[in-house]
N, CA, C and O atoms as a GROMACS GRO file, in nm:
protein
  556
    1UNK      N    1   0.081  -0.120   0.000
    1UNK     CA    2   0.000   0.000   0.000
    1UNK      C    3   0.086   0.127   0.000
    1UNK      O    4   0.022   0.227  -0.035
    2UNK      N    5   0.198   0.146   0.027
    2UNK     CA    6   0.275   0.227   0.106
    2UNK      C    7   0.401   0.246   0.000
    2UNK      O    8   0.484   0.335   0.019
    3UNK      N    9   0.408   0.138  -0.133
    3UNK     CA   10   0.510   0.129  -0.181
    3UNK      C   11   0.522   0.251  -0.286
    3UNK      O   12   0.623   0.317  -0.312
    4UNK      N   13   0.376   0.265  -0.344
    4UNK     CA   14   0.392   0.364  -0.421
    4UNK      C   15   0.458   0.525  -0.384
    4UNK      O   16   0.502   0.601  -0.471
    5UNK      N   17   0.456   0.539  -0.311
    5UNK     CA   18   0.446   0.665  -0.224
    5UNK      C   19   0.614   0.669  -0.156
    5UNK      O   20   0.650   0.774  -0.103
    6UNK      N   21   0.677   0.592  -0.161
    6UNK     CA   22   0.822   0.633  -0.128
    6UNK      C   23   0.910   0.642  -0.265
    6UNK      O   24   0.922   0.562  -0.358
    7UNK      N   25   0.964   0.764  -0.243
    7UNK     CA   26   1.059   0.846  -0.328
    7UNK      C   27   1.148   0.721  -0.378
    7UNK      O   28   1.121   0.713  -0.498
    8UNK      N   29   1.215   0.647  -0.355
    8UNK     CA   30   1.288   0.590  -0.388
    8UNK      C   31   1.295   0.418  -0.433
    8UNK      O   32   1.381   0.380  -0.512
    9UNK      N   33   1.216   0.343  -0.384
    9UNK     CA   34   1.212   0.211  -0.436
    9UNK      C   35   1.114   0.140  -0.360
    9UNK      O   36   1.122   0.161  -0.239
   10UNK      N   37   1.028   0.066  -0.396
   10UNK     CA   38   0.901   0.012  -0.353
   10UNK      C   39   0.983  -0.093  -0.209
   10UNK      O   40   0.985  -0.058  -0.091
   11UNK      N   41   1.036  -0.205  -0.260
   11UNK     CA   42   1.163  -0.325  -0.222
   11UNK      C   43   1.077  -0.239  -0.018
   11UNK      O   44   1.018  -0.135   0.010
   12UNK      N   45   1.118  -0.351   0.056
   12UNK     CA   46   1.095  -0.297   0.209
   12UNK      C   47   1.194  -0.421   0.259
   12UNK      O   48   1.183  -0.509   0.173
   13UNK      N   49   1.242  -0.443   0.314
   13UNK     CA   50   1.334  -0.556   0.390
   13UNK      C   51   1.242  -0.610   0.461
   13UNK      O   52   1.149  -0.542   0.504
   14UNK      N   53   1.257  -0.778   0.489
   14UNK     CA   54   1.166  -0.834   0.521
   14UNK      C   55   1.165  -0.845   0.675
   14UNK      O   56   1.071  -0.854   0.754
   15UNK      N   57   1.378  -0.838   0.708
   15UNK     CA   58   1.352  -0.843   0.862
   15UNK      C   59   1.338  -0.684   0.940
   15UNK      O   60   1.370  -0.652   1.055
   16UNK      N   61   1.284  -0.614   0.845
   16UNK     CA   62   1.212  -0.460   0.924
   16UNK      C   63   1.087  -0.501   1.006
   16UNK      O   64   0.999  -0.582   0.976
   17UNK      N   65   1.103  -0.415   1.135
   17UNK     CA   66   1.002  -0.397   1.223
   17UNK      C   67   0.964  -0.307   1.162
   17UNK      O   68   1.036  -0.213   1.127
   18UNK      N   69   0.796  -0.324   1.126
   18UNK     CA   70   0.702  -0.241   1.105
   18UNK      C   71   0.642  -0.154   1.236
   18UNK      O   72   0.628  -0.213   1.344
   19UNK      N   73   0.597   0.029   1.221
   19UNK     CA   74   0.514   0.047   1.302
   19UNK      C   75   0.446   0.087   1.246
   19UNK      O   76   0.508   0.153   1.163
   20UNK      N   77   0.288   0.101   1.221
   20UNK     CA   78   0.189   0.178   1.165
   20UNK      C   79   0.111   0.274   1.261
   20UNK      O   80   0.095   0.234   1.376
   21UNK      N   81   0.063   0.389   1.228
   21UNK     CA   82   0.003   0.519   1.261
   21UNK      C   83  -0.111   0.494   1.194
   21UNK      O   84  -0.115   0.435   1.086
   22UNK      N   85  -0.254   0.558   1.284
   22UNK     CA   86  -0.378   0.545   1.224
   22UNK      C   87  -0.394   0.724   1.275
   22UNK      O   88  -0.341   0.789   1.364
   23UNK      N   89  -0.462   0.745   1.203
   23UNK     CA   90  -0.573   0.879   1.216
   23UNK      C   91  -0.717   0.855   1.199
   23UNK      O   92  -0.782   0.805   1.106
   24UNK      N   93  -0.751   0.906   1.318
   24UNK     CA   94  -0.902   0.908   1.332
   24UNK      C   95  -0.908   0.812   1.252
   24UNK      O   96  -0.932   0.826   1.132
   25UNK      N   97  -0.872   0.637   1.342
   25UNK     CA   98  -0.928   0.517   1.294
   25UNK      C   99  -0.907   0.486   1.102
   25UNK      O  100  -0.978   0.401   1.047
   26UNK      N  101  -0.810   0.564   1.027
   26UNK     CA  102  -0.730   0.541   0.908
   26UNK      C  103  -0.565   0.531   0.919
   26UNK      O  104  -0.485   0.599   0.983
   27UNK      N  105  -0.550   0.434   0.843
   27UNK     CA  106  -0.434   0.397   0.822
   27UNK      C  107  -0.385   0.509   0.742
   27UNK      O  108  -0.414   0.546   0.627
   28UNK      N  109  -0.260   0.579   0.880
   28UNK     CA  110  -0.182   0.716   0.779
   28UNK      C  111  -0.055   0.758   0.739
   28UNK      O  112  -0.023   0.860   0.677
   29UNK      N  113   0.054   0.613   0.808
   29UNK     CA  114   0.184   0.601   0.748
   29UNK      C  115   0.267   0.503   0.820
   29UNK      O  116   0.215   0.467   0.926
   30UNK      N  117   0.337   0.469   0.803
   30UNK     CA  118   0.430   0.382   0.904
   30UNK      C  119   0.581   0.418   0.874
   30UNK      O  120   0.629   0.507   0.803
   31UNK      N  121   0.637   0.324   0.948
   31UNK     CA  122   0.808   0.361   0.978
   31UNK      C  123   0.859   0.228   0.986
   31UNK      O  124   0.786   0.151   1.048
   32UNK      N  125   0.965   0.181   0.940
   32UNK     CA  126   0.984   0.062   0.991
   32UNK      C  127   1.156   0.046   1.045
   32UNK      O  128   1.237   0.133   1.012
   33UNK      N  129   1.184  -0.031   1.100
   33UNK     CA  130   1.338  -0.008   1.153
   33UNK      C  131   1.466  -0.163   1.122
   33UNK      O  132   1.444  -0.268   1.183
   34UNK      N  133   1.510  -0.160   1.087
   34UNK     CA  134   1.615  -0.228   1.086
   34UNK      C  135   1.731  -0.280   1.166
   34UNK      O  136   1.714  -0.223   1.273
   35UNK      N  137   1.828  -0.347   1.176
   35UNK     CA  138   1.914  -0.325   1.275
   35UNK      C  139   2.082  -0.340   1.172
   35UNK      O  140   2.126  -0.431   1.103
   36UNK      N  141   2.129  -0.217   1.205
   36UNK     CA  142   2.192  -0.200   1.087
   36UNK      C  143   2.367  -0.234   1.131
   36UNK      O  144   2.444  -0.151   1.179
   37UNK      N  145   2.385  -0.314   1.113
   37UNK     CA  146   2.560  -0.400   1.130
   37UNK      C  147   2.620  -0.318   1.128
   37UNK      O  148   2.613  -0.224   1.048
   38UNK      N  149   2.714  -0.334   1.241
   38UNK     CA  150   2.807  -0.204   1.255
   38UNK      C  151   2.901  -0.273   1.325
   38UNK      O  152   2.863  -0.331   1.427
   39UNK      N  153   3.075  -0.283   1.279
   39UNK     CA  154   3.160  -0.326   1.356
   39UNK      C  155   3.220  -0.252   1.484
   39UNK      O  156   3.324  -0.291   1.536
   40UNK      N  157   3.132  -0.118   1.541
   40UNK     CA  158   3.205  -0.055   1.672
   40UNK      C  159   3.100  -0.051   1.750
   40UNK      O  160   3.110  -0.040   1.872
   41UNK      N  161   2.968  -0.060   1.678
   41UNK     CA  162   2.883  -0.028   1.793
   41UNK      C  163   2.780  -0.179   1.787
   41UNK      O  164   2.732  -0.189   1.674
   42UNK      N  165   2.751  -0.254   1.847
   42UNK     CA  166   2.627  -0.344   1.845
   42UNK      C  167   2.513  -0.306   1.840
   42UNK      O  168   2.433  -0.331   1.750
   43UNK      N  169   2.494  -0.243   1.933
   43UNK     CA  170   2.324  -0.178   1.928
   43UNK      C  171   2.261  -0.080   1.806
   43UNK      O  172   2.206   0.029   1.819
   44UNK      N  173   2.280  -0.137   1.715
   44UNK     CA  174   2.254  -0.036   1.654
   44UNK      C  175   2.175  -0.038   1.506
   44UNK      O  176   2.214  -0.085   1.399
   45UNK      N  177   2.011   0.051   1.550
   45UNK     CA  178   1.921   0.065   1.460
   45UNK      C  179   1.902   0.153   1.381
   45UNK      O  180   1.951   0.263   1.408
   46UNK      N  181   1.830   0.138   1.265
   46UNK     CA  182   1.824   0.210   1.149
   46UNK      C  183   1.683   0.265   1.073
   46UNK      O  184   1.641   0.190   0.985
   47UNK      N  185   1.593   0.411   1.102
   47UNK     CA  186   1.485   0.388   1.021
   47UNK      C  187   1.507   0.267   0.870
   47UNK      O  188   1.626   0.265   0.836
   48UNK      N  189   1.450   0.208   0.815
   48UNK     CA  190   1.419   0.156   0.708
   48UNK      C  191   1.354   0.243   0.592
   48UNK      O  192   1.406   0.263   0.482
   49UNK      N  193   1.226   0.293   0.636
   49UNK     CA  194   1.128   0.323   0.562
   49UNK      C  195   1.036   0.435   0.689
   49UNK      O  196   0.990   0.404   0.799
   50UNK      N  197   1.038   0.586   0.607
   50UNK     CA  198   0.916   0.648   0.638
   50UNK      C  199   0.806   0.694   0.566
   50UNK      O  200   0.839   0.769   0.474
   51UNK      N  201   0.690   0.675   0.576
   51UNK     CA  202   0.626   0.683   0.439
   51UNK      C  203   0.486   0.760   0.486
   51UNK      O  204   0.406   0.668   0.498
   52UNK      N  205   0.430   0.860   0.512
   52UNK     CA  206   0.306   0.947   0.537
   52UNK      C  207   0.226   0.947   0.424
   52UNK      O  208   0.274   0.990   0.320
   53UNK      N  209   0.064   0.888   0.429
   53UNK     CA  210   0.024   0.896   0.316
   53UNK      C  211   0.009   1.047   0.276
   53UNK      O  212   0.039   1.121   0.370
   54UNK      N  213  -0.026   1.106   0.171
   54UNK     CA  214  -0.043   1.231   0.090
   54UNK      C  215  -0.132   1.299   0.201
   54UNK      O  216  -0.112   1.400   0.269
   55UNK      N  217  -0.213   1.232   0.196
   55UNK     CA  218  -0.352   1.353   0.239
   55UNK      C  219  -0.308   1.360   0.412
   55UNK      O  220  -0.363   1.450   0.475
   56UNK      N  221  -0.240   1.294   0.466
   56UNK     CA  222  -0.154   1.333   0.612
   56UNK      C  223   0.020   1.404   0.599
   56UNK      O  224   0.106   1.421   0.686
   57UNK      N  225   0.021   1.428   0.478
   57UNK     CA  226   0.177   1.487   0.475
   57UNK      C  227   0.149   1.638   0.492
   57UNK      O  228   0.053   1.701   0.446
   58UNK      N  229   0.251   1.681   0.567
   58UNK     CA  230   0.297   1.853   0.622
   58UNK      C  231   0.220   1.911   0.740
   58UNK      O  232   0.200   2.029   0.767
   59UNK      N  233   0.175   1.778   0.817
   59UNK     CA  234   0.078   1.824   0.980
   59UNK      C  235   0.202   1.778   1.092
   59UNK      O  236   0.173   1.784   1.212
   60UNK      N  237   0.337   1.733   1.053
   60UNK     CA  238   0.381   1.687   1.153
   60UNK      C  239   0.392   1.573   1.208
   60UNK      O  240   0.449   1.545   1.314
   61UNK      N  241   0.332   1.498   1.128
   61UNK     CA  242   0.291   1.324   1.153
   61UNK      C  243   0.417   1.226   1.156
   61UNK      O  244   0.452   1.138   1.235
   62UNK      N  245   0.456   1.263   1.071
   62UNK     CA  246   0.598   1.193   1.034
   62UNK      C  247   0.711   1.247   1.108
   62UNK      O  248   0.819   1.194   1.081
   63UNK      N  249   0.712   1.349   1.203
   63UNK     CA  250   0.815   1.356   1.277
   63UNK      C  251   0.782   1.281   1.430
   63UNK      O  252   0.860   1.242   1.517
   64UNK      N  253   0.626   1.278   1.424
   64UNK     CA  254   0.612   1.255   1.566
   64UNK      C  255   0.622   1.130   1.577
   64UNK      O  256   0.669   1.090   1.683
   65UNK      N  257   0.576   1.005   1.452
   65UNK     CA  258   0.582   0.888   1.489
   65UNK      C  259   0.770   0.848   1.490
   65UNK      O  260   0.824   0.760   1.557
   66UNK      N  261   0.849   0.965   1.372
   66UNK     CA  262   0.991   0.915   1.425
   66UNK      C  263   1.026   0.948   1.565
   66UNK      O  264   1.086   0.861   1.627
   67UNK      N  265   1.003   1.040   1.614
   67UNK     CA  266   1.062   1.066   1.731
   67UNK      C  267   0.994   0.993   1.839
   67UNK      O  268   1.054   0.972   1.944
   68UNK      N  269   0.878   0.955   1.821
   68UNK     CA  270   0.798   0.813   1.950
   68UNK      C  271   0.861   0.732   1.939
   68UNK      O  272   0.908   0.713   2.051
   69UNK      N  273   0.913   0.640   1.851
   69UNK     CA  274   1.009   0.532   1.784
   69UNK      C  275   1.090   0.572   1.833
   69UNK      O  276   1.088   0.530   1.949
   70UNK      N  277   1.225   0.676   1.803
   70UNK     CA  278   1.326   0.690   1.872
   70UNK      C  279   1.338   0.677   1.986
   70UNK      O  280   1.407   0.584   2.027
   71UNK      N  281   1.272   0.769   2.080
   71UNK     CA  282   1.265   0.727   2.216
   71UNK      C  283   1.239   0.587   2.257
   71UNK      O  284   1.297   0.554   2.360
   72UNK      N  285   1.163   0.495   2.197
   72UNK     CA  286   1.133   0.382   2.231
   72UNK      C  287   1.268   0.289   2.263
   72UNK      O  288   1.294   0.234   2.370
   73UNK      N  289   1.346   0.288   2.140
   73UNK     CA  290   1.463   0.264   2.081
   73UNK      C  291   1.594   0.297   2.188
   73UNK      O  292   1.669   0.227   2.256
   74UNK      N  293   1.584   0.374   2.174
   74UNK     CA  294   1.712   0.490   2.311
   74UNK      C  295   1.666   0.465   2.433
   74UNK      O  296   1.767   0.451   2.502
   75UNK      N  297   1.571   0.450   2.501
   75UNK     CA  298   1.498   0.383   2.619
   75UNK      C  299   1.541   0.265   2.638
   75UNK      O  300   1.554   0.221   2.752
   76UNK      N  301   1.573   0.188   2.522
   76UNK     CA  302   1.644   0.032   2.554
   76UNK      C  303   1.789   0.020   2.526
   76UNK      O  304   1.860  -0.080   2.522
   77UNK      N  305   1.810   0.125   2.512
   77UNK     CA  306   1.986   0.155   2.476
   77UNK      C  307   2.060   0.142   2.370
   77UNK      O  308   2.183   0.137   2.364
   78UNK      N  309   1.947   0.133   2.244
   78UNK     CA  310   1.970   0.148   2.090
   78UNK      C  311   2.052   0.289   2.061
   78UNK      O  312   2.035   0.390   2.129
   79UNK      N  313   2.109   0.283   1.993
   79UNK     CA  314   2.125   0.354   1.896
   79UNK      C  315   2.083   0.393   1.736
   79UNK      O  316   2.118   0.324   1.641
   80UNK      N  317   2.005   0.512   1.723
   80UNK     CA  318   1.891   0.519   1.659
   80UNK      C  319   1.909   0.620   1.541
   80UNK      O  320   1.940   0.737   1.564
   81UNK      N  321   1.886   0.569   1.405
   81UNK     CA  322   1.970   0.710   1.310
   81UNK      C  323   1.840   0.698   1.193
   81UNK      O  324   1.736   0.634   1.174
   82UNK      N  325   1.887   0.760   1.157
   82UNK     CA  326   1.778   0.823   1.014
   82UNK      C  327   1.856   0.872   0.924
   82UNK      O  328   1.917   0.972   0.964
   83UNK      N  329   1.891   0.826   0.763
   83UNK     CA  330   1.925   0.876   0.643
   83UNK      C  331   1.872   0.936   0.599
   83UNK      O  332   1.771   0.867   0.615
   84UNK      N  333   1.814   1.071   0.513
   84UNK     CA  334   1.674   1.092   0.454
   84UNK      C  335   1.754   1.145   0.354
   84UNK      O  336   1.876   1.135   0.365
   85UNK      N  337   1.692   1.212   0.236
   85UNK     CA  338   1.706   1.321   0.136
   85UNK      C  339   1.593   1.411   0.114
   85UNK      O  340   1.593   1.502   0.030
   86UNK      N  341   1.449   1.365   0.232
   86UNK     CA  342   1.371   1.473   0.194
   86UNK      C  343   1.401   1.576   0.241
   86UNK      O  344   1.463   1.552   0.344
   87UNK      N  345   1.388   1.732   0.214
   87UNK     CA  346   1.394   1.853   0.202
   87UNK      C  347   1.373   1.884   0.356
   87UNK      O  348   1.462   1.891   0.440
   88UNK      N  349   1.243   1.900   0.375
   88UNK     CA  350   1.179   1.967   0.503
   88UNK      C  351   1.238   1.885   0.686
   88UNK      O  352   1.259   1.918   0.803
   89UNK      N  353   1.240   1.787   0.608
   89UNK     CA  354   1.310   1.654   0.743
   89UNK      C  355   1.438   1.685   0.798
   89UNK      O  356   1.494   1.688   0.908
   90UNK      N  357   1.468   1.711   0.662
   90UNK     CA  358   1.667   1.734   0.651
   90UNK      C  359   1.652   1.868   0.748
   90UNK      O  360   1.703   1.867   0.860
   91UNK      N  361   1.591   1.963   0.708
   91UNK     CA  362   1.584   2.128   0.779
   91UNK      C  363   1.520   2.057   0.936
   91UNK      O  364   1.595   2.068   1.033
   92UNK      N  365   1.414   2.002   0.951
   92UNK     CA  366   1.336   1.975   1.076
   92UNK      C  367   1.467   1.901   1.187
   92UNK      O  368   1.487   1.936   1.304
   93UNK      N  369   1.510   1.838   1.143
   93UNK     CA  370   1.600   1.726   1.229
   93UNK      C  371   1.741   1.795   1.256
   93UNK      O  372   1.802   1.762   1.358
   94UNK      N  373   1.810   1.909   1.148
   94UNK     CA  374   1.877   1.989   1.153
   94UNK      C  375   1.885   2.099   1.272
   94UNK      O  376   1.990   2.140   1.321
   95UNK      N  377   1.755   2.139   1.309
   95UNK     CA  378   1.755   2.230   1.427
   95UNK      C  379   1.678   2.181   1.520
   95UNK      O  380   1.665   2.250   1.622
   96UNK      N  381   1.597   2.029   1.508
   96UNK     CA  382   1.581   1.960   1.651
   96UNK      C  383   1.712   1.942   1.722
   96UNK      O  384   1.815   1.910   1.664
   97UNK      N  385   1.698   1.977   1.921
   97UNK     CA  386   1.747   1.974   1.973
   97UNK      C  387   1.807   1.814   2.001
   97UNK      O  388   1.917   1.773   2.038
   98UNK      N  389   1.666   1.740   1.960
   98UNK     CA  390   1.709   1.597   2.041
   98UNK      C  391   1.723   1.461   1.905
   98UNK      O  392   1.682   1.344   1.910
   99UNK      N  393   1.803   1.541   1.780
   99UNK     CA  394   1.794   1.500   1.673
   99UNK      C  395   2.003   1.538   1.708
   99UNK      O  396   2.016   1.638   1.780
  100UNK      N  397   2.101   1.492   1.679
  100UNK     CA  398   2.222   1.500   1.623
  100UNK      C  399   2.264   1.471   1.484
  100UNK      O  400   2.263   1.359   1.432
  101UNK      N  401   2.312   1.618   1.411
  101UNK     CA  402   2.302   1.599   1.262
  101UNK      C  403   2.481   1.529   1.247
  101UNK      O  404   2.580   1.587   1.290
  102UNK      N  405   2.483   1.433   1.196
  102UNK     CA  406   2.611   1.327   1.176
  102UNK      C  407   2.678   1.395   1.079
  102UNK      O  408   2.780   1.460   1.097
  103UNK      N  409   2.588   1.372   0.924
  103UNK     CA  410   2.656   1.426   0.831
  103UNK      C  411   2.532   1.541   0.751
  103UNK      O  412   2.415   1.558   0.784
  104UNK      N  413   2.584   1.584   0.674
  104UNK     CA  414   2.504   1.725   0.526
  104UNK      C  415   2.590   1.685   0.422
  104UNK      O  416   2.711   1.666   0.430
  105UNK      N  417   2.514   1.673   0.318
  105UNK     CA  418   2.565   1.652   0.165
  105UNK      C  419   2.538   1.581   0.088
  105UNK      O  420   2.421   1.544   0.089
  106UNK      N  421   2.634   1.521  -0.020
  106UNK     CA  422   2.566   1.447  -0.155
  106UNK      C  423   2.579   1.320  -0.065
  106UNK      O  424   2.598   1.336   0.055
  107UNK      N  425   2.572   1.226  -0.103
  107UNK     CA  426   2.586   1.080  -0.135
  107UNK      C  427   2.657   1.077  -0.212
  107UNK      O  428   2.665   1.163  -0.300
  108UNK      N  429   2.744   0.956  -0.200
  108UNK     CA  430   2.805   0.917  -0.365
  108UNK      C  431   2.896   0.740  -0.320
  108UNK      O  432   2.932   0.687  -0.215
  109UNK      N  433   2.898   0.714  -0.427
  109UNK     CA  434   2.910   0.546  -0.437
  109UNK      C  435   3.095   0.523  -0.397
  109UNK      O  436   3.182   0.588  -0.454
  110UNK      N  437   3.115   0.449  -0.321
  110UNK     CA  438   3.270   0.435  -0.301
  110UNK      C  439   3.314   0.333  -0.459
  110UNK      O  440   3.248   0.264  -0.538
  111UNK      N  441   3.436   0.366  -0.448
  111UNK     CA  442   3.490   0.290  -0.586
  111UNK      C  443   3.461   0.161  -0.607
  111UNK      O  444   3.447   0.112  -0.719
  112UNK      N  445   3.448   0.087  -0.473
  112UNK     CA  446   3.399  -0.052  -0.487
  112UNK      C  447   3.287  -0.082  -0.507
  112UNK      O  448   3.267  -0.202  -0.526
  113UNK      N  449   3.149   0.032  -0.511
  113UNK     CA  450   3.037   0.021  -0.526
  113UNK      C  451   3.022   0.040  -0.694
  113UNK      O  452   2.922   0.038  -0.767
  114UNK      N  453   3.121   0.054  -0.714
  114UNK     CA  454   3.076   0.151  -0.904
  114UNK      C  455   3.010   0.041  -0.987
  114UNK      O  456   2.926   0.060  -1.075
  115UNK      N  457   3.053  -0.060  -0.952
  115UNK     CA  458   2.994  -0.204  -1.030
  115UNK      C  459   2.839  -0.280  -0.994
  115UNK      O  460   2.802  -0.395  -1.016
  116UNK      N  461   2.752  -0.138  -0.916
  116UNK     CA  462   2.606  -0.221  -0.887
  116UNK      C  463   2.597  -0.203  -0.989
  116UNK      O  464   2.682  -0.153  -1.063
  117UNK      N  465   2.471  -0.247  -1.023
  117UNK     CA  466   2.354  -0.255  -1.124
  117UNK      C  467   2.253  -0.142  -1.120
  117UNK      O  468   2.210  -0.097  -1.014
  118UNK      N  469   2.222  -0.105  -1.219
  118UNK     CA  470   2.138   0.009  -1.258
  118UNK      C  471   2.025   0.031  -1.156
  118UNK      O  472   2.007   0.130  -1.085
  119UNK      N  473   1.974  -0.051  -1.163
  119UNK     CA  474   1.862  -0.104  -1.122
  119UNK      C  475   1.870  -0.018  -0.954
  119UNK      O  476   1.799   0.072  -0.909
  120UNK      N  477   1.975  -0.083  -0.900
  120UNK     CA  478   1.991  -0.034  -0.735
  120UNK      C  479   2.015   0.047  -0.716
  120UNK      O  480   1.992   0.079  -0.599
  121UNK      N  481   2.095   0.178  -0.824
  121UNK     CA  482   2.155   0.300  -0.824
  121UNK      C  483   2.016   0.350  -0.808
  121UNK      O  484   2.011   0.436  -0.720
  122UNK      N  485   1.904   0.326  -0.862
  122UNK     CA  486   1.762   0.415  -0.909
  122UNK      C  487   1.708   0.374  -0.743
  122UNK      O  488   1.596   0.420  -0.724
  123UNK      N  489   1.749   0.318  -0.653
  123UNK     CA  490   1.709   0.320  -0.518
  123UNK      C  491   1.777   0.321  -0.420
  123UNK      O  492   1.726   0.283  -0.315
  124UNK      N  493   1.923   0.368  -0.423
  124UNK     CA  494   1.929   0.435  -0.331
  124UNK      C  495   1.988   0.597  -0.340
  124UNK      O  496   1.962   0.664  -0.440
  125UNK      N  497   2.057   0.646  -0.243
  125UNK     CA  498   2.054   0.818  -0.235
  125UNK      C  499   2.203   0.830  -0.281
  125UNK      O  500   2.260   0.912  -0.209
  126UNK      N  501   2.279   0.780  -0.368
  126UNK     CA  502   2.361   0.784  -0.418
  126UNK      C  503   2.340   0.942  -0.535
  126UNK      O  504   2.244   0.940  -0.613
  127UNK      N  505   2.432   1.062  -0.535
  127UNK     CA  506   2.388   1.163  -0.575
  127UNK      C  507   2.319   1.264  -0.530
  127UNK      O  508   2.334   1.382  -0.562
  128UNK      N  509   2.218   1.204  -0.432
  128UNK     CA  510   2.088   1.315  -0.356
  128UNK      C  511   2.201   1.410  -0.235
  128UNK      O  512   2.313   1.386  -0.189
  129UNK      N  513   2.125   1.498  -0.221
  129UNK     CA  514   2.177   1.544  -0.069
  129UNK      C  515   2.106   1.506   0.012
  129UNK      O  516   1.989   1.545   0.009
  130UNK      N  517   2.145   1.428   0.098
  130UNK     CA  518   2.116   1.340   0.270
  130UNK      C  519   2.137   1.429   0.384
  130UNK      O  520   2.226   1.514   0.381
  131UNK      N  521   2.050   1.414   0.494
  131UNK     CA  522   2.161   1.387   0.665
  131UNK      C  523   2.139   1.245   0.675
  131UNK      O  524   2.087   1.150   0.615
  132UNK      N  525   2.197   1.272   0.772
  132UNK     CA  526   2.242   1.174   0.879
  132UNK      C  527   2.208   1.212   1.056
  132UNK      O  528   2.252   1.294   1.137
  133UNK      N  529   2.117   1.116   1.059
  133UNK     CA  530   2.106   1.200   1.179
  133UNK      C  531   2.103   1.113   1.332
  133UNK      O  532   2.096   0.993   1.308
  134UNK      N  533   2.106   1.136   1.464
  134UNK     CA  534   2.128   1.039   1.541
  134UNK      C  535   2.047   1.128   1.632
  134UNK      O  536   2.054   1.246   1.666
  135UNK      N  537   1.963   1.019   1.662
  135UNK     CA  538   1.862   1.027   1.792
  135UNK      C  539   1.873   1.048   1.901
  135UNK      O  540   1.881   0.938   1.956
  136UNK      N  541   1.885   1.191   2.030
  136UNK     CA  542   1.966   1.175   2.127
  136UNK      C  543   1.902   1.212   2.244
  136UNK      O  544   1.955   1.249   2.348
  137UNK      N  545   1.724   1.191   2.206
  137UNK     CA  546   1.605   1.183   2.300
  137UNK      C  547   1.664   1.375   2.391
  137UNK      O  548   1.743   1.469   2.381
  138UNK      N  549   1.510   1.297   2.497
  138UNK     CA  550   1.519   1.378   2.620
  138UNK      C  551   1.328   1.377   2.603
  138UNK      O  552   1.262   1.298   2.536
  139UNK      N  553   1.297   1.448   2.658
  139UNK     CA  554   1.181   1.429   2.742
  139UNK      C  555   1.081   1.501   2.616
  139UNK      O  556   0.960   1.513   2.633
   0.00000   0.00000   0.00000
């Protein structure tokens, strides 16, 4: 339902935790999280997928279910990050206090990546401007 509607590639990973958001009893976006391999840190999770349907995008919806999630996450001693390239997120998470911006800028493929396939370049943020951002709660 949800696939059409993300910027970048329908594909969802299968071992993502889903969360879904209803409004007034409608289904109005979900988030899902990953746990993303990391050789320094163990704990450590990854939005997957944020996706607000249309007619709930620009009320705020999509920051509140990331940041309920985060806290959830950081409450159990995760470590909790978000990639994006959308516009308004990138600015929103940029001057949240309880958001840490990692990185600002393009994307781009390391030399050993130059040999994907077309196909995967058209889904991920290779080229876009990204943050990076790390979840660092509070009340």
């Amino acid at each position: 339902m949800f696939g059409k509607y993300h910027y970048l590639s329908q594909e969802h990973k299968k071992n993502a935790v889903v969360y879904v958001c209803f409004i007034n009893d409608c289904l109005g976006g979900f988030l899902s999280v990953i746990h993303f391999p990391n050789s320094h840190i163990k704990n450590f999770k990854r939005v997957h997928r944020l996706v607000i349907l249309p007619e709930y995008q620009g009320l705020g919806i999509g920051k509140l279910l990331l940041n309920t999630i985060a806290k959830i996450y950081t409450d159990m001693n995760f470590v909790f990050t978000i990639i994006t390239s959308h516009p308004k997120l990138i600015k929103s998470l940029n001057i949240d206090q309880k958001w840490v911006t990692k990185r600002l800028g393009r994307a781009v493929f390391h030399n050993s990546q130059s040999k994907l396939n077309k196909d995967f370049k058209k889904t991920n943020s290779s080229g876009r401007f990204t943050g990076t951002f790390e979840y660092r709660g509070g009340s």
